[in-house]
N, C-alpha and C positions, 0 to 999 in steps of 0.2 A: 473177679467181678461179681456183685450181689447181683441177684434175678432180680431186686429192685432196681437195679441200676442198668441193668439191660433189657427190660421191660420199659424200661423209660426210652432208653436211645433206640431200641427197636423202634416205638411207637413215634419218635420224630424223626429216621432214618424215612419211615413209610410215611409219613408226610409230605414230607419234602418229595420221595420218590413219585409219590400221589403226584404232585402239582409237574413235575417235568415227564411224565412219561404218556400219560391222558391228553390225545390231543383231541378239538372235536372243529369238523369242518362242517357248516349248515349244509344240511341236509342230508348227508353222509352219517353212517356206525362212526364210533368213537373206533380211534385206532391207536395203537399200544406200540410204542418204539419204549429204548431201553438205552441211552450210553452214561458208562462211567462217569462224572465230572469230578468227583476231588475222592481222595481220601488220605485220614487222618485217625491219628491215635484218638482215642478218647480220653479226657480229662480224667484224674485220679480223685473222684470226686465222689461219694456216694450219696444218690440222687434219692434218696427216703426222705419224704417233707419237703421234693422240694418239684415243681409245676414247669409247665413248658409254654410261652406267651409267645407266637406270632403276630409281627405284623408286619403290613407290607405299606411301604413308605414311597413318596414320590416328592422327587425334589424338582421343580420346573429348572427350563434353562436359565440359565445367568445369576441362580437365587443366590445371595450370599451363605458364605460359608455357614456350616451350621454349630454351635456351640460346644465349647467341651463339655466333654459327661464322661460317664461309666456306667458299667452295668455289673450289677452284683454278682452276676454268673458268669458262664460265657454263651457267644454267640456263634449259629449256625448261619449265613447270610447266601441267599442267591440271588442276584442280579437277572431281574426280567427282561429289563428295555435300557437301553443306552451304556452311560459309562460313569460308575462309582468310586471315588478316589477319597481313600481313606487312610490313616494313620492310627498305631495307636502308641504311646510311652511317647518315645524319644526317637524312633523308628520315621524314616522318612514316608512321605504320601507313596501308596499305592493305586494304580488304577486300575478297577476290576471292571473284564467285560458282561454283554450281555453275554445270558448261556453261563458265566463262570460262578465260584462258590469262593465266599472268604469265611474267613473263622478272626475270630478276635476272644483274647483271654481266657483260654484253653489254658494255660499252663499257669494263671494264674489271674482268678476272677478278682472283678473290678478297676484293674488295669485302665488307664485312661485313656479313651478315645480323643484323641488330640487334634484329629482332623475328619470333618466328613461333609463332604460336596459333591454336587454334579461334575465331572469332567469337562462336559461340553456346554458352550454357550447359547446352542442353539438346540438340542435335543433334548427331551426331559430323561431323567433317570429314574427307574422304578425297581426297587429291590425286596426281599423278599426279607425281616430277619427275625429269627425263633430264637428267641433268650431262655436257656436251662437256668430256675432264679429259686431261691428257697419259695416256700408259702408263704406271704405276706411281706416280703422286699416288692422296693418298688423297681419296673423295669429297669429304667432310667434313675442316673441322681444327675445332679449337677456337676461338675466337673472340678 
């Protein structure tokens, strides 16, 4: 592995670790808990020229489905709030919970996202997802 390349996944490892372990309750010290939630090989990819975009998305309840796409890279995803039911190729829907991590086209970026919806009808879904993409691709294409 290049120090580019694990200077990159260091620095979104500790992001993502940033946002799950920092909890802060009013008027209380921030307090530091710590558990595992996934782990996975890393892409054979080497990350020289190329950026890391988060974003965090919310799908309200009932919204319709959301359109196919891809993403030139792949994705780190963690589900904040409710329940995210996704797809991607030819691969049946999955539903991810709150608290849980999915990964989409690891073994082979821009793989099509075939399906991506809120699970529930009545709860919104709020996910979290950081795309590894060259410099100047766009996050997102069309499908």
């Amino acid at each position: 592995m290049t120090d580019h390349r694990r200077e990159f996944l260091a620095a979104g490892a500790a992001f993502m670790a940033t946002l799950l372990t920092e909890t802060r309750i009013e008027g209380q010290a921030p307090t530091t808990a710590s558990r595992p939630v996934a782990t996975k090989d890393a892409p054979a990819v080497n990350l020289d020229g190329w950026q890391m975009t988060a974003t965090e998305v919310t799908i309200p309840p009932g919204a319709p489905p959301g359109r196919k796409h891809r993403h030139p890279g792949f994705v780190i995803g963690f589900v904040l709030e409710g329940q995210y039911s996704f797809a991607v190729n030819d691969q049946p829907a999955r539903t991810i919970e709150a608290g849980q991590m999915f990964f989409e086209s690891f073994d082979a970026p821009g793989e099509v996202h075939s399906a991506s919806a809120n699970a529930s009808a009545t709860q919104p879904c709020r996910f979290l997802a950081v795309v590894f993409h060259k410099k100047g691709d766009p996050v997102t294409i069309p499908g």
